[in-house]
C-alpha positions in Angstrom: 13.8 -10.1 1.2 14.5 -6.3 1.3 14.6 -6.0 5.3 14.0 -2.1 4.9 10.7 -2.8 2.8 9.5 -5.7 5.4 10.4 -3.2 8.0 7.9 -1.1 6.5 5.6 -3.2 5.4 5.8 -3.9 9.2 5.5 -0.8 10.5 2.8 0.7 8.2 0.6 -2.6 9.4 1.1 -2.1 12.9 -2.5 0.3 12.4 -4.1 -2.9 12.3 -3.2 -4.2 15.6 -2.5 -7.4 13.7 -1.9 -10.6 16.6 0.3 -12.3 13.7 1.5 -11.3 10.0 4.1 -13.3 7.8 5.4 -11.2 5.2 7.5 -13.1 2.3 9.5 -11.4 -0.7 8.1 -13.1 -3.7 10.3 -11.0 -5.9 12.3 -13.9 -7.2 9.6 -15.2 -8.7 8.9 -12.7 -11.1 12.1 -12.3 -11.9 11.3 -10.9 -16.0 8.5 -9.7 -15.2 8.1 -6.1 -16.0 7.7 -4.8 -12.6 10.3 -6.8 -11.3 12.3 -3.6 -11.8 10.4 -1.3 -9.9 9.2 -2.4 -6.8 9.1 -6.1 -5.3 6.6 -8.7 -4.7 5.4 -9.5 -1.5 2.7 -11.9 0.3 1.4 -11.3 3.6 -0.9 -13.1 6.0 -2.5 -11.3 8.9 -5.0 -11.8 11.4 -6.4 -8.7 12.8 -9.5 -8.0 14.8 -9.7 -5.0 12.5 -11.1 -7.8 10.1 -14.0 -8.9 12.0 -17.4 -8.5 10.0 -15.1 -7.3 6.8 -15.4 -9.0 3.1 -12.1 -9.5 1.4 -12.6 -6.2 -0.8 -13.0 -4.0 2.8 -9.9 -6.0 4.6 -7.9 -5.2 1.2 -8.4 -1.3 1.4 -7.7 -0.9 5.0 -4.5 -2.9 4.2 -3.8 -0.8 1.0 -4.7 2.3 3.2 -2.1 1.3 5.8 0.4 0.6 3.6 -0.2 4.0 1.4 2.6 4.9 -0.4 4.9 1.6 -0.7 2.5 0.6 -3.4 4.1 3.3 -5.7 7.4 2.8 -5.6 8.8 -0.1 -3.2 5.9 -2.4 -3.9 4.8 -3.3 -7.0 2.4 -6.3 -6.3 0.6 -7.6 -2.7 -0.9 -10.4 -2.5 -3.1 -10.3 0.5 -4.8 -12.9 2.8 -6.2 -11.4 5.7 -8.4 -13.4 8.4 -10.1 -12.0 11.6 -8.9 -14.2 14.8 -11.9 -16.6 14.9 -11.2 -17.3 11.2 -8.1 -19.0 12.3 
């Protein structure tokens, strides 16, 4: 896993207050792939309160809104599973 792009990933989450996230470089498995040259491919899993009351397409954009500017250039796919605490 790039440790500077978790790091970020990390960091740019924190917003969220999450009380656990996993983050995992997929990259290796799109090795090929078109955008496996610019930009990894990472899974996360977080549980936030933040998530409470939120469908999947609301969770998504406050995670694409934390993580802003990774998605054009250090990240080239996300795959996202967000849960609020009781969902858990």
């Amino acid at each position: 896993m790039s440790a500077e792009t978790a790091a970020l990933l990390s960091e740019r989450l924190s917003v969220l207050d999450p009380q656990s996230l996993a983050i995992e470089d997929e990259s290796h498995l799109h090795a090929g792939h078109a955008g496996a040259k610019e930009g990894g491919h990472y899974k996360i899993t977080i549980v936030a309160t933040a998530f409470a009351g939120q469908n999947t397409v609301k969770r998504h954009r406050l995670i694409h809104a934390a993580v802003g500017d990774l998605m054009r250039g250090r990240i080239h796919a996300l795959s996202i599973r967000a849960f609020s605490p009781d969902e858990v």
